[in-house]
N, C-alpha and C positions, 0 to 999 in steps of 0.2 A: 651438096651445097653447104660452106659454111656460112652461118650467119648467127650474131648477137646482137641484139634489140630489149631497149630498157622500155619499158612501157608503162606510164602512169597515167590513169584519168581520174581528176577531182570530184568531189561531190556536184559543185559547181558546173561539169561538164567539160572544164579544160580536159584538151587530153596534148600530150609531149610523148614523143617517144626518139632515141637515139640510138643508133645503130650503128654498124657494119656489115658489108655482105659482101660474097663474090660476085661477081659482074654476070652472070653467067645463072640461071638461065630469069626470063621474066616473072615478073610477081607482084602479088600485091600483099596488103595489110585493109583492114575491112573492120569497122567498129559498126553493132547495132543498139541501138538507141531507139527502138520505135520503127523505124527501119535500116535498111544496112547504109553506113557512108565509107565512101574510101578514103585513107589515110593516107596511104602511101602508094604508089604505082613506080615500079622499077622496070624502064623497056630496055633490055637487052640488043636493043640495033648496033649490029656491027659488032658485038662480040662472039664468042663461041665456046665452044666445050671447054678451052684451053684455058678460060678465064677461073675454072672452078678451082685451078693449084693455087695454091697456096703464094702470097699472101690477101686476105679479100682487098678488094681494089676500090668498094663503095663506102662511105662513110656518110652518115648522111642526118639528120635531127628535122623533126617537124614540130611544129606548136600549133595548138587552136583552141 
């Protein structure tokens, strides 16, 4: 699986992260704070193995 993710959380508690990835297979991204929260969930429905060539096909940015 390729994938690149910039990932910054402020003092504050904001946290941003901006990526890309292959479509292929599911995942997530998980920040703990006290306990764990999910950031990011990536479902793979209706792709397949075939998505992991090259080039990634997900781009994606979250803020909170």
């Amino acid at each position: 699986m390729d994938y690149v993710y910039d990932l910054t959380i402020y003092k504050s508690g904001v946290t941003m992260i901006n990526g890309s990835h292959d479509g292929y297979p599911w995942h997530e991204i998980y920040r703990y704070d006290s306990s764990w929260k999910t950031l990011y969930t990536y479902s793979a429905s209706g792709s397949s193995p075939t998505s992991l060539a090259p080039p990634m096909d997900i781009d994606f940015g979250y803020y909170q």
